[in-house]
C-alpha positions in Angstrom: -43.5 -156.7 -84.9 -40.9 -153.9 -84.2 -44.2 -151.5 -83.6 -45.0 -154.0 -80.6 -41.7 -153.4 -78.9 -39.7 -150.4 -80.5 -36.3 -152.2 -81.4 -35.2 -154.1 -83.6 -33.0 -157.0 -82.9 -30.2 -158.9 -84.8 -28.7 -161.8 -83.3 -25.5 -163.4 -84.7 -24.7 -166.9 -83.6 -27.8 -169.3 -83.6 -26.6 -172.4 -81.7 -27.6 -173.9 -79.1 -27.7 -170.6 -77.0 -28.0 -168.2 -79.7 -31.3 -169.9 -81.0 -32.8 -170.1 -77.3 -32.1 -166.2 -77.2 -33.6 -165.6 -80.8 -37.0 -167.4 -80.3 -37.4 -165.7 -76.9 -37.5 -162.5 -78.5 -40.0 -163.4 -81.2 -42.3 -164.5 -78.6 -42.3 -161.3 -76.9 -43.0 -159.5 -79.9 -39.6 -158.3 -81.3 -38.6 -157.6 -84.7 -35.6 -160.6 -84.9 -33.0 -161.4 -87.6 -30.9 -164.2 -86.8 -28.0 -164.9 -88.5 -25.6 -167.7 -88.8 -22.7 -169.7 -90.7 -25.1 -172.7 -90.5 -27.9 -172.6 -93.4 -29.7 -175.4 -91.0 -30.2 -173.2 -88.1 -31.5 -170.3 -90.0 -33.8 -172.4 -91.1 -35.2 -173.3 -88.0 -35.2 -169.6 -87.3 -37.2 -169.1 -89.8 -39.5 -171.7 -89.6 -39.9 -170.3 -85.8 -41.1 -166.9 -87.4 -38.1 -165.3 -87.7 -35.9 -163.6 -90.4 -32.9 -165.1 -91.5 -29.8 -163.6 -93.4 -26.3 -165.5 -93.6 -24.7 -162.1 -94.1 -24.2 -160.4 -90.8 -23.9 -156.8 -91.9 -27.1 -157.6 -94.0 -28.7 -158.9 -90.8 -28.1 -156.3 -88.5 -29.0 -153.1 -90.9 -30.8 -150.8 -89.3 -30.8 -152.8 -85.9 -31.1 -151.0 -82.8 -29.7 -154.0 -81.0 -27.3 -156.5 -81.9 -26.8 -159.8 -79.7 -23.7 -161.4 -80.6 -24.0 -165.2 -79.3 -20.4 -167.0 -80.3 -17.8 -168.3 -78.9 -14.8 -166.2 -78.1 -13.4 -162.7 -78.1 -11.5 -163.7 -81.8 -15.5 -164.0 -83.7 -16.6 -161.2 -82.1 -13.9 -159.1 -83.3 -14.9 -160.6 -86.6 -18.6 -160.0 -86.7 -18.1 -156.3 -84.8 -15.4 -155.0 -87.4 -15.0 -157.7 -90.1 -15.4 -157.0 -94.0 -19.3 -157.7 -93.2 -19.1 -156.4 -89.8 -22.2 -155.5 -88.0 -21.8 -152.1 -86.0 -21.2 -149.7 -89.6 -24.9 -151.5 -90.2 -26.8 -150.9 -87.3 -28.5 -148.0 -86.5 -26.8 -144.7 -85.1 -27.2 -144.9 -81.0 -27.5 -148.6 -81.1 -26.7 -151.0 -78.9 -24.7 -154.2 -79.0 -24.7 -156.8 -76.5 -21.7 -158.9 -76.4 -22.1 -162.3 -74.6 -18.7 -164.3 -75.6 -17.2 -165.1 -72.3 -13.5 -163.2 -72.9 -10.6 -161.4 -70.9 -11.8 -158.3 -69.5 -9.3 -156.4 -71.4 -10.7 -157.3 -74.1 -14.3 -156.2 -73.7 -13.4 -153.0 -72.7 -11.2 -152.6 -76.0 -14.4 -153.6 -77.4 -16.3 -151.3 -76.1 -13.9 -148.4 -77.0 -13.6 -149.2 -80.5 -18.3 -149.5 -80.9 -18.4 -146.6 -78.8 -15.5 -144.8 -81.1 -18.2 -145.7 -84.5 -21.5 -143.6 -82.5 -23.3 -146.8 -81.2 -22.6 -148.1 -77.6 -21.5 -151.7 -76.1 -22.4 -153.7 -73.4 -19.9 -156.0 -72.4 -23.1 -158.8 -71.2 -22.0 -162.8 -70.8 -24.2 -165.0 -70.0 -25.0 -168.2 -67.9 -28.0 -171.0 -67.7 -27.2 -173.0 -70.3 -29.3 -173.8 -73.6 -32.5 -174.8 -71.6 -32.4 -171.1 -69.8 -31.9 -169.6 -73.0 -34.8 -171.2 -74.7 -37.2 -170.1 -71.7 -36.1 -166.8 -71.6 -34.4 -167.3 -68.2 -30.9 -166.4 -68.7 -28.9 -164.7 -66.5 -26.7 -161.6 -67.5 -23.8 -160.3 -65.7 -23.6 -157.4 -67.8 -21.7 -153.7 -66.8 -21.8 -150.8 -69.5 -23.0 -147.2 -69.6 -26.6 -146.6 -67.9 -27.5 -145.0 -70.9 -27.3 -148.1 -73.0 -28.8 -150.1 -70.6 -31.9 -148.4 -70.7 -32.3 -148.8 -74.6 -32.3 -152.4 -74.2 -33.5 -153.2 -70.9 -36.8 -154.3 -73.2 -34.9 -157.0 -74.9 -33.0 -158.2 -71.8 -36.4 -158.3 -69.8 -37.4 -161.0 -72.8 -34.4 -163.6 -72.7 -32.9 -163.1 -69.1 -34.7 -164.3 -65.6 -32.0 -162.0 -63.8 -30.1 -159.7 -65.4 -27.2 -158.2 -63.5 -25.6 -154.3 -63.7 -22.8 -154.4 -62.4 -20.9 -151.3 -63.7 -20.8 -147.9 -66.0 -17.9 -150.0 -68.4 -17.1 -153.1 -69.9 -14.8 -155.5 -68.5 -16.7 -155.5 -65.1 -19.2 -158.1 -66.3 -16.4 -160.2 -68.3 -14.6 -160.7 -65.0 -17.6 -161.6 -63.0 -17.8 -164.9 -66.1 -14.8 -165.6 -65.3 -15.0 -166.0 -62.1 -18.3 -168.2 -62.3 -16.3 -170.3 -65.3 -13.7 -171.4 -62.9 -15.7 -172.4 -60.4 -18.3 -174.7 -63.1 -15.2 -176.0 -65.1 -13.7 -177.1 -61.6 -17.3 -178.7 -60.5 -17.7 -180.3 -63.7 -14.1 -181.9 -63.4 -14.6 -182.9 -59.8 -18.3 -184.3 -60.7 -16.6 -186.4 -63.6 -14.3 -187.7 -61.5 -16.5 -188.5 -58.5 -18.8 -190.8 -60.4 -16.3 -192.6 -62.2 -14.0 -193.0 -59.2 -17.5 -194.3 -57.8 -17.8 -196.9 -60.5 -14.3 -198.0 -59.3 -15.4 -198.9 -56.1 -17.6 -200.9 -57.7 -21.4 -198.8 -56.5 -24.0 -198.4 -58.2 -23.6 -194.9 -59.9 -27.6 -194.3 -60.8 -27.3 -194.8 -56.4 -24.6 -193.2 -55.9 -26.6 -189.8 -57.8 -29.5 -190.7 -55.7 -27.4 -190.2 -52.1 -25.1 -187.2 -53.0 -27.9 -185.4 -54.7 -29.2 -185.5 -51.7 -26.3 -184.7 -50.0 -23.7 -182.3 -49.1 -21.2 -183.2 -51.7 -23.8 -182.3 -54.4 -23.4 -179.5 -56.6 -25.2 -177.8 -59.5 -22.8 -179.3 -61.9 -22.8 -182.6 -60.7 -26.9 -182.9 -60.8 -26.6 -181.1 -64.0 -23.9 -183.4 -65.5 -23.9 -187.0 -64.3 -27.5 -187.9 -66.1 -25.8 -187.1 -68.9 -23.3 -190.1 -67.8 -25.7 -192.5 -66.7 -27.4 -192.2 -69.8 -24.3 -192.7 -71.9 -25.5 -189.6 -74.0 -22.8 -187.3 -75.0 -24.3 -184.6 -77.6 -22.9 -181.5 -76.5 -25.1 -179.2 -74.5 -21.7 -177.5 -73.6 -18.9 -178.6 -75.6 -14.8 -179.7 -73.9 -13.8 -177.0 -75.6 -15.8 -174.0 -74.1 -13.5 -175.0 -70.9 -10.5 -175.4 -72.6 -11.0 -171.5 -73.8 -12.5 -171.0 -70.7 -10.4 -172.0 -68.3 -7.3 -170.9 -70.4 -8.6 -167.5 -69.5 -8.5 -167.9 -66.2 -5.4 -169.0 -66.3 -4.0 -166.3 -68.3 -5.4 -163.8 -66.2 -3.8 -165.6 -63.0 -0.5 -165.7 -64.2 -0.6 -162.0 -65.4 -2.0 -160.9 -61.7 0.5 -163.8 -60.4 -2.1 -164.8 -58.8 -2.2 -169.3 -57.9 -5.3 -170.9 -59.3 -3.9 -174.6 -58.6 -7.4 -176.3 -58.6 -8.3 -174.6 -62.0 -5.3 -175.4 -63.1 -5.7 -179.1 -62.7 -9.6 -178.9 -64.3 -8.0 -177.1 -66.9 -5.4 -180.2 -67.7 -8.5 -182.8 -67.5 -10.2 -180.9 -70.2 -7.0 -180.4 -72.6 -7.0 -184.3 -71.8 -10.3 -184.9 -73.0 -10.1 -182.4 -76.3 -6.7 -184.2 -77.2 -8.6 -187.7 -76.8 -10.7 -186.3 -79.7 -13.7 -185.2 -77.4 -13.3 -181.6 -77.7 -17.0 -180.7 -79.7 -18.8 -183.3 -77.2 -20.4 -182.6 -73.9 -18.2 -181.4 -71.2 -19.2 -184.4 -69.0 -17.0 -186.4 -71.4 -14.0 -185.7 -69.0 -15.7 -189.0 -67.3 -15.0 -190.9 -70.4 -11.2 -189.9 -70.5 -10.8 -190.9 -66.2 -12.8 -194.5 -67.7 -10.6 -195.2 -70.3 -7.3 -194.1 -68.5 -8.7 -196.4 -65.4 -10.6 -199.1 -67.6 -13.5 -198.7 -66.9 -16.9 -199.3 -68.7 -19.3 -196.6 -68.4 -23.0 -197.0 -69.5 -23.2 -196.3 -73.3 -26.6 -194.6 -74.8 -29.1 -197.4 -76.9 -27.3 -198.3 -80.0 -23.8 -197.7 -79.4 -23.6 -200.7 -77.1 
């Protein structure tokens, strides 16, 4: 396929985001390895049409992109400059595209370090969620050289609905996630406790997300989040503990700038909560389970586990 498109792609991490971006790239003609610690998912990479290789030096030889989808600045230190690291295997001039959400600092120490080994970095996190990713309709607030975004401006045109440049280095587009994580781990901690402080006053909570969706008081997270509550269905589409690292950013980066961040602060402490109550890999909208059992309360529970 690489004759359709020109690049060849590698992406490391294929959960639930990774494996969205992968399979929007084979469907608009790209080359793909994907690559992962889970055997399963390259599997279903494969049966998708893809090329799979658990090795990701091995994966990304020769790759003139490289999409690292994991989960923190600490793996993709590993899978830039590990023992099987990918950017001595890709090609010369390539590019990789970095979508951990992480300090800004660190990107741009990132960045240095690719830039330092003849292939260039774009510092590129993303939001949308798993759904977004498996359309194609991501959105990328990404900032690196202009040079390296017109390499890959083909890829980013396949798994992105809005893609945007917000600066000639990284860092730029790490602070930008940041900024939109402390504003979705605070909605999803005031949504959580909305609908269960709702349940206390004894409504009807399939009503009550009727009215406020309708209403001022809605927000994205909140119409995004609650079903998952009134359906008593807690697989994670976004785990606790993405806004436990998350959110311990932020409030890393506020107490170095000594700037307050009061409200993130408190989200920050319902989330620790809920990953200490042994919730941390389940959906973020679990921080309504912790406010229930603190307040004893029973939430609706999915078919079966009643």
């Amino acid at each position: 396929m690489s004759n359709q498109t020109g690049l060849k792609v590698c992406v490391v991490g294929l959960g639930s985001m990774g494996m969205g971006v992968a399979t929007s790239l084979l469907r608009a003609g790209f080359e793909t390895t994907g690559c992962d610690v889970s055997a399963a998912a390259m599997t279903r990479f494969a049966e998708a049409g893809g090329k799979a290789n658990g090795d990701p030096a091995k994966a990304a030889d020769g790759a003139d992109v490289v999409i690292t989808v994991v989960v923190n600045a600490n793996q993709t230190e590993t899978v830039l400059f590990g023992d099987h690291g990918v950017v001595a295997a890709m090609a010369k001039g390539g590019v990789v595209l970095s979508f951990a959400t992480m300090g800004p600092d660190m990107a741009r120490g990132f960045e240095e370090r690719v830039q330092a080994q003849g292939r260039d970095y774009i510092d590129a996190p993303i939001s949308g969620g798993a759904g977004k990713a498996a359309a194609g309709q991501l959105t990328i607030m990404a900032s690196g050289r202009p040079e390296a975004f017109d390499k890959v401006r083909p890829a980013l045109d396949a798994i992105a609905q809005k893609v945007y440049e917000l600066g000639d280095r990284a860092g730029i587009g790490a602070s930008f996630k940041i900024v939109n994580q402390l504003l979705a781990g605070v909605h999803i901690a005031a949504a959580c406790e909305a609908i269960t402080f709702a349940k206390a006053l004894g409504l009807d909570i399939d009503k009550v997300y009727e009215v406020i969706t309708a209403s001022a008081g809605n927000s994205w997270m909140f119409e995004n989040r609650v079903p998952h509550i009134l359906e008593g269905d807690y697989a994670p589409r976004s785990a606790i503990d993405i806004f436990t690292k998350d959110l311990g950013i932020v409030s890393d980066i506020g107490r170095d700038l000594k700037f307050p961040l009061s409200i993130a602060s408190t989200a920050l402490q319902m989330f620790i909560m809920t990953s200490a109550a042994g919730m941390g890999r389940d959906d973020d909208a679990s921080v309504a389970r912790l406010l229930a059992q603190v307040a004893g309360l029973k939430l609706p529970e999915a078919p079966g586990r009643q």
